[in-house]
N, C-alpha and C positions, 0 to 999 in steps of 0.2 A: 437640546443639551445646553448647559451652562446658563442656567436663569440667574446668575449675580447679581448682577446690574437692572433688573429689574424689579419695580413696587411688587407685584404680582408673580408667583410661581404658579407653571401650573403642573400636578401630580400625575399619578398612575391613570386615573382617573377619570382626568381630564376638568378637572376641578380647579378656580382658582384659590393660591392662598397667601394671604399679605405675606411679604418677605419679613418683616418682624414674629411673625410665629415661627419664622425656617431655623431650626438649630445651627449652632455654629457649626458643627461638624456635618451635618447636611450640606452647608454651604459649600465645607471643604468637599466633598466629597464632588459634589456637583461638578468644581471648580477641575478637583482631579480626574475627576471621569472623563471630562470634555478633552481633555487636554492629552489625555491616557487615550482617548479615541484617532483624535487628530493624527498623532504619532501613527497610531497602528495601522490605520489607512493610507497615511506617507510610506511605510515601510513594505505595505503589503503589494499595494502596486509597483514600487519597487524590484522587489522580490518575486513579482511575475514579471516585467520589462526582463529583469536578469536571467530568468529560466528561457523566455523568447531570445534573448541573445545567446545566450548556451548552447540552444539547440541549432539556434541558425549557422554559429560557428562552427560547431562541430557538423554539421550535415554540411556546410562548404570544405571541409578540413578532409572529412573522411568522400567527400564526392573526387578532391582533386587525386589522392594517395589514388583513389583507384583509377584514376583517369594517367595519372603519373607510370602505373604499373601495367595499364590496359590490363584491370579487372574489371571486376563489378563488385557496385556499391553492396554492401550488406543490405540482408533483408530485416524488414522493422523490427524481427522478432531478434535480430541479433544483441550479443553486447561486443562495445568495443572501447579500449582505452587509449589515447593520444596524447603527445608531449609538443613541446616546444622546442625550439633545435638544440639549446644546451641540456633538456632532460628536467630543467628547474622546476617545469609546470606539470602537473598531470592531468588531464583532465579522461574521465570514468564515467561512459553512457551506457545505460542497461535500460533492459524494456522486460516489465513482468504484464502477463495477463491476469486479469484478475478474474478465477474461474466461480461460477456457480454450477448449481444442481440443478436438473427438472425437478421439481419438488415431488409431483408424481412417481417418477419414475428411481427417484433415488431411492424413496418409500418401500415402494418396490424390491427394489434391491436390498436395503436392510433386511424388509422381512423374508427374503428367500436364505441371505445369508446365514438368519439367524435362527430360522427353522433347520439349515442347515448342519450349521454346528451343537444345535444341541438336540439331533437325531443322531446323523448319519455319519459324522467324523469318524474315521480308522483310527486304530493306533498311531499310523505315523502322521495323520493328521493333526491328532492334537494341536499341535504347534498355534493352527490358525485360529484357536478359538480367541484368543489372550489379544492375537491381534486385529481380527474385524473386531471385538469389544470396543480396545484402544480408539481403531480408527473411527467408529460412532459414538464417539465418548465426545457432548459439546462442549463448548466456552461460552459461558455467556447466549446460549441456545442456537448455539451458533456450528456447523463441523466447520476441522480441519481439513481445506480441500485435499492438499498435500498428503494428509495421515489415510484417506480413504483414496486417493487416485492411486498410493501404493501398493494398495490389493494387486492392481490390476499386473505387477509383480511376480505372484503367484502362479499365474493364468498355465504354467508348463507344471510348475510343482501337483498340482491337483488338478486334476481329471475328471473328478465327478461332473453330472450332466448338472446339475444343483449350480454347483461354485460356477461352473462355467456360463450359466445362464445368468446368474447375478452378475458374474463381471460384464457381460454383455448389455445389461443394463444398465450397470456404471457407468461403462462408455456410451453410451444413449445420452444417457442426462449430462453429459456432461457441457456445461455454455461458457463464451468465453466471449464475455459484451462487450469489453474495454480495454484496452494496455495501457500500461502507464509505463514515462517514461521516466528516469531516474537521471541525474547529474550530481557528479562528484570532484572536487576540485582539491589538488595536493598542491603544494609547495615543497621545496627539496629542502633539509635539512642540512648545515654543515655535516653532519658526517653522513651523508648522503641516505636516509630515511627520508621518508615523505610524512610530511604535516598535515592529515587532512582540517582543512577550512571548514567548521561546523557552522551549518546556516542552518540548523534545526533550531528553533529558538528556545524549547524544553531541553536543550542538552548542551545551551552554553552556560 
């Protein structure tokens, strides 16, 4: 990045080409690219240092509260929220899993559900066609884990050996490879609301 100062650019390509052929606005862009990069590398590391101190604080904050109470600490899966002694600060830690499917076996499940609902539903079944539909209905080829783990919901409402074998395969396929943790930070408002501090950079 940033070939200004040089006789020579070189391209996509890896080609060289005299800097008197580079448009002006080539130039600038070069110039702001480099400079647009620098920045976002400054801030990105940043912005991970600050999540490592987030969590470190608060995993010291909420170890001493239960050590203070002779509890025990939360488990990873919990969420919890912490203040500072006058209430000024908030700070907001959650942990979501981020679930997938056995591809196989969800497969599966679709097509038992769906030979199900459009054989075998009763009258007062109905209800469930509209929503296994919903819940295998993708984004972007993508399911809603949440719209299809809600079947599992049902599992007392219907009885059939069908729906119940599908939900059995639901819970099969169900994997949960990663958690993520989440941090969120308030300031107190004069009239005592909370400010939250937007570090999404799409949504300052």
């Amino acid at each position: 990045m940033n070939q200004t100062k040089e006789k020579e650019w070189i391209d996509e390509q890896g080609h060289k080409v005299p800097a008197i052929h580079v448009g002006k606005h080539l130039k600038l862009a070069e110039q702001g690219a480099a400079k647009l990069l620098k920045e976002a590398i400054f801030i990105s590391k940043r912005m991970n240092a600050y999540k490592l101190l987030i969590d470190e604080i608060s995993n010291s904050v909420i170890e001493a509260t239960a050590k203070s109470f002779k509890g025990r600490k939360p488990t990873e899966k919990g969420n919890y929220t912490w203040f500072n002694f006058d209430r000024s600060v908030k700070i907001e830690v959650s942990i979501s899993d981020r679930i997938v499917f056995d591809d196989i076996l969800i497969q599966m499940c679709k097509e038992k559900l769906f030979a199900y609902i459009d054989k075998t539903l009763t009258s007062n079944e109905i209800f469930i066609k509209s929503i296994v539909q919903n819940a295998f209905a993708t984004s972007k080829g993508k399911l809603d884990a949440n719209k299809v783990i809600n079947l599992t919901r049902y599992r007392k409402d219907i009885e059939h050996e069908d729906f119940q074998e599908a939900l059995n395969l639901l819970e099969s396929s169900i994997r949960r490879p990663s958690s993520t943790k989440y941090f969120k930070i308030y300031e107190r408002n004069a009239d005592g609301s909370y400010q939250f501090i937007n570090l999404n950079f799409s949504s300052i």
